[in-house]
N, C-alpha and C positions, 0 to 999 in steps of 0.2 A: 504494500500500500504506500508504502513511504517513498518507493524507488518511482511510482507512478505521480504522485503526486512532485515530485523534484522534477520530472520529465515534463508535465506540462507548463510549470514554473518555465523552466526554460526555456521550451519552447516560446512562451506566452513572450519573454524576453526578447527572444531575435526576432521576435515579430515586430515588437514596438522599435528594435535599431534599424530594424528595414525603412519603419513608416518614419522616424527620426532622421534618418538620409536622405528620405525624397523633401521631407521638412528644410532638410540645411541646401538643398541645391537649389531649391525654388527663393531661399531667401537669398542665395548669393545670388542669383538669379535677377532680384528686385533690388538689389545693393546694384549689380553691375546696371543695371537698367538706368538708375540713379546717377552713376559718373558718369554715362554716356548722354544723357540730358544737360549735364552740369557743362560740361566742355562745350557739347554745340551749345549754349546759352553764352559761352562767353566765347568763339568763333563770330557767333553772330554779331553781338557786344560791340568786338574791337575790331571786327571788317577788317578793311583794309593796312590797320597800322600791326597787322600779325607781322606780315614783312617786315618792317621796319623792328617791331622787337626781336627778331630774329636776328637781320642785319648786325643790331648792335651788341647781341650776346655773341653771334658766330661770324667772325668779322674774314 
C-alpha cells in the first residue's frame, strides 16, 4: 500500500514539472514579446539620428 501510494505521489509530481515548463516558456515567451516592443518603440523614437549614434560610438 505504501509503495502504491509513493508511486502516484510521484507521478502526481512530474506531472505538475511538465505543466511548470510549458508555464516558464510561455512566460519567457511574454518577457521576450516585451523587449521586442520596447526596442521598436525606441527605433521609432529616435528615427533617423540611430545613424548618427552609431557614427559616434563606432567611428
Amino acid at each position: 500500500m505504501k509503495k502504491m501510494a509513493i508511486k502516484l505521489v510521484t507521478a502526481a509530481q512530474s506531472r505538475q514539472r511538465l505543466d511548470d515548463e510549458g508555464a516558464v516558456s510561455a512566460e519567457y515567451g511574454v518577457l521576450l514579446a516585451g523587449v521586442v516592443a520596447v526596442v521598436a518603440v525606441a527605433a521609432v523614437a529616435l528615427g533617423g539620428r540611430i545613424s548618427d549614434i552609431f557614427d559616434a560610438v563606432l567611428p
